[in-house]
C-alpha positions as CSV (number, residue, x, y, z in Angstrom):
1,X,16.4,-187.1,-9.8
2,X,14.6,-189.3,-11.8
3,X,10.7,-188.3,-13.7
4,X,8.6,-190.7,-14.2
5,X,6.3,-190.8,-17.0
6,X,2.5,-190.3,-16.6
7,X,3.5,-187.6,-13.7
8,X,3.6,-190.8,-11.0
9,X,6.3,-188.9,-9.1
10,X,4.3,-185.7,-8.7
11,X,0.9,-187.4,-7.5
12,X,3.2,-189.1,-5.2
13,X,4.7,-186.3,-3.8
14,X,1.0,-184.3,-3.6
15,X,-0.8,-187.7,-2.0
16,X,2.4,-187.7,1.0
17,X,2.1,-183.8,1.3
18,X,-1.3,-183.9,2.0
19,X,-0.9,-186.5,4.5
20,X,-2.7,-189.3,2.6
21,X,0.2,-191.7,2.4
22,X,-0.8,-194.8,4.2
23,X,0.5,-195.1,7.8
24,X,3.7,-196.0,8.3
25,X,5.0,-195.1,4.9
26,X,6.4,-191.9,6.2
27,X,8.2,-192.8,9.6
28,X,6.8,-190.2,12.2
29,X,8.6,-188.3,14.5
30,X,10.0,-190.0,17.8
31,X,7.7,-189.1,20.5
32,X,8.9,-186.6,23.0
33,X,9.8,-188.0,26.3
34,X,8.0,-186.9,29.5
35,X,9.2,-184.2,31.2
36,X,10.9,-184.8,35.2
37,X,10.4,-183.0,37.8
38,X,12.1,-181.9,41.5
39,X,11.3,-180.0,44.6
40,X,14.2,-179.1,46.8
41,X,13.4,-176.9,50.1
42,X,16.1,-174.3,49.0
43,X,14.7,-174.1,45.7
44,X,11.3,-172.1,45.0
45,X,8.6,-174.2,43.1
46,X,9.4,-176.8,40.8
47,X,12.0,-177.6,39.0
48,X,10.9,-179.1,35.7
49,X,14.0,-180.8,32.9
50,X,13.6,-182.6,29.4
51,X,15.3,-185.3,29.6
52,X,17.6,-185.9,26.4
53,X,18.0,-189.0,24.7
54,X,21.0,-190.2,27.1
55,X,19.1,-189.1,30.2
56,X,16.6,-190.5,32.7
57,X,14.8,-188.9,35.7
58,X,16.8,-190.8,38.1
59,X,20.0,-189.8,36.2
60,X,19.3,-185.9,36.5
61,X,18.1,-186.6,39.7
62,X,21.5,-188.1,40.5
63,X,23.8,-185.4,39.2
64,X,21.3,-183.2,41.0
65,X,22.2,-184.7,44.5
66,X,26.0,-185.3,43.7
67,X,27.9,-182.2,45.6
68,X,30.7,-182.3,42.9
69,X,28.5,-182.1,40.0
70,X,29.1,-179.2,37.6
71,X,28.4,-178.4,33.8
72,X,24.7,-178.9,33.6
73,X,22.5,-176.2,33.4
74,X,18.8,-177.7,35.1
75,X,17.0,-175.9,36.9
76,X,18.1,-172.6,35.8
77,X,21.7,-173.5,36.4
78,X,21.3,-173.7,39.8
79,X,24.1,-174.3,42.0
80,X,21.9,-176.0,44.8
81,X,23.2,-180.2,45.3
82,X,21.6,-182.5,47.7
83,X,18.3,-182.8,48.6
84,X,16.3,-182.9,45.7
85,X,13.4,-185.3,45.1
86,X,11.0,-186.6,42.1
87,X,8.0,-184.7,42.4
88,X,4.6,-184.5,40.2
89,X,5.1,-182.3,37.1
90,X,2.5,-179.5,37.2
């Protein structure tokens, strides 16, 4: 690590931990992605996933509906396939 003279380095590091480093210096954390959401008549109330980063709502949805699915744990692992559908998040 490398000091600079005149203490530089430390009234960097106090400005950019007090959050008064210009926006955009500091990259921000990725924004989470919106949660999706499925009803199913055999399941009660929602069922409500977080997408990861490889994963969209009509890819959960998918697996979901696909009888030979297995290894996933939405909606509290269920073992219910077919007949799910996108609904509003609550």
């Amino acid at each position: 690590m490398r000091i600079l003279r005149g203490g530089r380095g430390l009234a960097i590091a106090l400005v950019a931990a007090a959050g008064l480093m210009p926006e955009g210096f500091i990259s921000a954390a990725p924004a989470a992605r919106p949660a999706c959401c499925y009803t199913n008549p055999q399941y009660t109330g929602v069922c409500v996933v977080q997408p990861a980063k490889n994963e969209s709502c009509a890819s959960i949805r998918t697996y979901l509906n696909n009888p030979r699915s297995q290894g996933k744990t939405y909606c509290g692992n269920t073992s219910i396939r077919g007949g799910w559908r996108q609904a509003k998040c609550p």
